[in-house]
C-alpha positions as CSV (number, residue, x, y, z in Angstrom):
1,X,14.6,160.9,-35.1
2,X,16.4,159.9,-31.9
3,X,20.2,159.8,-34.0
4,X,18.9,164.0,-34.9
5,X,18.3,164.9,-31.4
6,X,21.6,163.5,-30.2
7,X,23.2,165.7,-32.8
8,X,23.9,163.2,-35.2
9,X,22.7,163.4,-38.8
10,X,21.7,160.2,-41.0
11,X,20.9,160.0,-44.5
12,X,19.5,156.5,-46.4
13,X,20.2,157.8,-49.7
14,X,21.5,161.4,-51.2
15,X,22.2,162.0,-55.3
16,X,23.4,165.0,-56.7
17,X,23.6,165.4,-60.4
18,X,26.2,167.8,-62.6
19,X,27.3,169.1,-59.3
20,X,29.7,171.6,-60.6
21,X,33.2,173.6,-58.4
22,X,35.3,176.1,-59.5
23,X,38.7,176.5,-57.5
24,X,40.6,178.9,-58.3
25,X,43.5,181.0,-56.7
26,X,45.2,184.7,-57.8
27,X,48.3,186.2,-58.3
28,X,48.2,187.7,-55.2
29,X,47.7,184.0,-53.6
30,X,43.8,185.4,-52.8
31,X,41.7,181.5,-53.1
32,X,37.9,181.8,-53.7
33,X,37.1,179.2,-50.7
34,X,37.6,180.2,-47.3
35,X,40.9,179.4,-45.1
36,X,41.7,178.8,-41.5
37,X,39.9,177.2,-38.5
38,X,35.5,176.6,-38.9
39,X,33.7,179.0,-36.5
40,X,31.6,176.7,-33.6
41,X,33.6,174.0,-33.4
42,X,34.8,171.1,-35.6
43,X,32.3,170.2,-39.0
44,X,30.7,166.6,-38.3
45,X,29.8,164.8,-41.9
46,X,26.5,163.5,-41.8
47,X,26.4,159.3,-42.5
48,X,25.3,158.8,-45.9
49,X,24.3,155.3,-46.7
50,X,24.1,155.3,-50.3
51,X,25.8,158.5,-52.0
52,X,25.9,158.9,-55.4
53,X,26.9,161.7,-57.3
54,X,26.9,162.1,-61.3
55,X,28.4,164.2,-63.9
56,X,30.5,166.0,-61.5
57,X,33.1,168.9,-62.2
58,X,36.0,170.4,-60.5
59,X,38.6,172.6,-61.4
60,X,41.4,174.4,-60.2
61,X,43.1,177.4,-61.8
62,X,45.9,178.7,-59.7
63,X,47.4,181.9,-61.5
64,X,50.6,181.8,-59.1
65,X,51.7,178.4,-59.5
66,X,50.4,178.7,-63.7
67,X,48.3,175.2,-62.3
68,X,44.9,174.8,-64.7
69,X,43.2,171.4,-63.9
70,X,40.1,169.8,-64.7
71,X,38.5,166.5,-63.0
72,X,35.3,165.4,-64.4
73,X,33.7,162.7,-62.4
74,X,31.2,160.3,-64.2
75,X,29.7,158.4,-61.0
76,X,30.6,158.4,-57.4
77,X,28.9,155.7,-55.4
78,X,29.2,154.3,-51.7
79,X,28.9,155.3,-48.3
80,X,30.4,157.7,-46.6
81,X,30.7,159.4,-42.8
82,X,29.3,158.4,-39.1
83,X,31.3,154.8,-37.6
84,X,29.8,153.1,-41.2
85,X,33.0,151.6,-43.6
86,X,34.2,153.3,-46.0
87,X,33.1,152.5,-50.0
88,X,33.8,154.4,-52.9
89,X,33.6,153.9,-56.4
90,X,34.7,156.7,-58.6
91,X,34.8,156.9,-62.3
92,X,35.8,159.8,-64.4
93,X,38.6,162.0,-66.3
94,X,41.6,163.8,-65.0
95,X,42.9,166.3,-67.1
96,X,41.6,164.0,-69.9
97,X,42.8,160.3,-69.1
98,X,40.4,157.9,-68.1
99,X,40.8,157.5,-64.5
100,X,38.9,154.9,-61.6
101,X,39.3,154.9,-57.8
102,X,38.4,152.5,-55.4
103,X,38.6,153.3,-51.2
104,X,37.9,150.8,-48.8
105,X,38.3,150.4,-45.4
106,X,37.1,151.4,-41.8
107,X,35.1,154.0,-41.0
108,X,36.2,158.0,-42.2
109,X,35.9,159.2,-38.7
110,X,38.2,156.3,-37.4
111,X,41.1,157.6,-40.3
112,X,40.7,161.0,-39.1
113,X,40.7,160.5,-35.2
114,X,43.8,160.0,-33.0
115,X,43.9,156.2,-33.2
116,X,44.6,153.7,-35.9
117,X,41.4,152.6,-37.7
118,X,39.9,149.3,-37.0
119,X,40.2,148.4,-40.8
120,X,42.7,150.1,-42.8
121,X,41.6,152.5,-45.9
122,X,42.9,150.7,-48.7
123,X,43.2,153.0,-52.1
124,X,43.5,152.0,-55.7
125,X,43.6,154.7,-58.5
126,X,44.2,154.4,-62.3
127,X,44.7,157.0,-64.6
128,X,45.0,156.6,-67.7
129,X,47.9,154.0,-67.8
130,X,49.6,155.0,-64.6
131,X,48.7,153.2,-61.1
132,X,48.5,154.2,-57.3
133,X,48.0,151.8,-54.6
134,X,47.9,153.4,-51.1
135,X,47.0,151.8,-47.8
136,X,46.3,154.2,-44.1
137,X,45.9,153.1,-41.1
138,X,45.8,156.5,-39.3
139,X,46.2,160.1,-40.5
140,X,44.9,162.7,-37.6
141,X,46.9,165.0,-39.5
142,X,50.0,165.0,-42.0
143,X,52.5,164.5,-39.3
144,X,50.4,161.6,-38.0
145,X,50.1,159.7,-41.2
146,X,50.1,156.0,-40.8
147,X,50.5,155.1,-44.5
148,X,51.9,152.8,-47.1
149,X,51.8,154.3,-50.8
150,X,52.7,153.2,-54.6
151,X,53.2,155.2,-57.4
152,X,53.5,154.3,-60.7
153,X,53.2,157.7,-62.6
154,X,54.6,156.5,-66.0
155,X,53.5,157.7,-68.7
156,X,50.0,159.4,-67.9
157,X,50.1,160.5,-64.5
158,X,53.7,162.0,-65.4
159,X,52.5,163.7,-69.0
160,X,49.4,165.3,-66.5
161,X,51.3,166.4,-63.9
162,X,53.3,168.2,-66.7
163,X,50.7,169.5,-68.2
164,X,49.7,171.3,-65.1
165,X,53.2,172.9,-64.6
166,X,53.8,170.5,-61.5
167,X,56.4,168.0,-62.6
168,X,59.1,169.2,-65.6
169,X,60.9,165.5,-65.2
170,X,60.3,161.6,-65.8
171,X,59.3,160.2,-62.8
172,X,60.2,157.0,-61.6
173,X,58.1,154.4,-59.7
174,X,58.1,155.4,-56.1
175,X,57.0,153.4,-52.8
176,X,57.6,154.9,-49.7
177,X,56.4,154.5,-45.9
């Protein structure tokens, strides 16, 4: 009770199941979610110990950019939010290709805050036969990103990106700073 009082919001265990969103964007560049700053100040995620979240799906139509995408997510699992480490554990489909994610590392509010984090966030993604390896110590915001990132997009993550209008090219391995 005492964390609630001070404002602070703690949860030992939340599932969700089939959870499903719908992003989508017009012509005209009108989105269906709302834009700019939150009203009352900034949004404070409550700590979840144990999240899990099944059969989840997301997609994004964008009618400008002629994006359609699709992410089905089979389990998410970890912890998430308040000064706890980071874990999660995602299994699922993008677009179609198998894909898993792993993120470890120091706590969320420590990644987005003004300093570096305690424990770098360390993320590995698969999808379908393509690879990304990333590693953050900070990112307050784009600008301030503190990050070390591998991409292997050959063939899957490539053929998706195509798919979805993004890439029209082969695209070599990449690692930047």
């Amino acid at each position: 009770l005492l964390p609630l009082l001070r404002g602070v919001i703690e949860l030992p265990a939340v599932t969700v199941e089939s959870p499903q969103l719908h992003l989508a964007r017009s012509k005209d560049g009108e989105a269906n979610w709302p834009g700019g700053e939150p009203k009352g100040g900034p949004v404070r995620a409550p700590k979840i110990e144990n999240l899990v979240i099944r059969g989840a799906v997301v997609t994004y139509d964008d009618a400008a950019a002629a994006i359609n995408a699709e992410l089905a997510l089979d389990e998410v699992s970890g912890r998430l939010g308040g000064d706890q480490d980071l874990a999660l554990h995602v299994t699922g489909r993008l677009q179609d290709a198998p894909l898993k994610l792993n993120a470890t590392g120091g706590s969320v509010s420590e990644l987005l805050g003004e300093g570096a984090m305690a424990e770098p966030a360390t993320i590995e993604a698969t999808i379908g036969d393509s690879r990304i390896t990333a590693q953050a110590a900070a990112f307050p915001d784009l600008a301030g990103l503190d990050a070390e990132v591998e991409i292997d997009a050959e063939p899957t993550l490539a053929a998706i990106l195509s798919s979805m209008g993004l890439v029209k090219t082969d695209l070599p391995p990449f690692e930047g700073r």
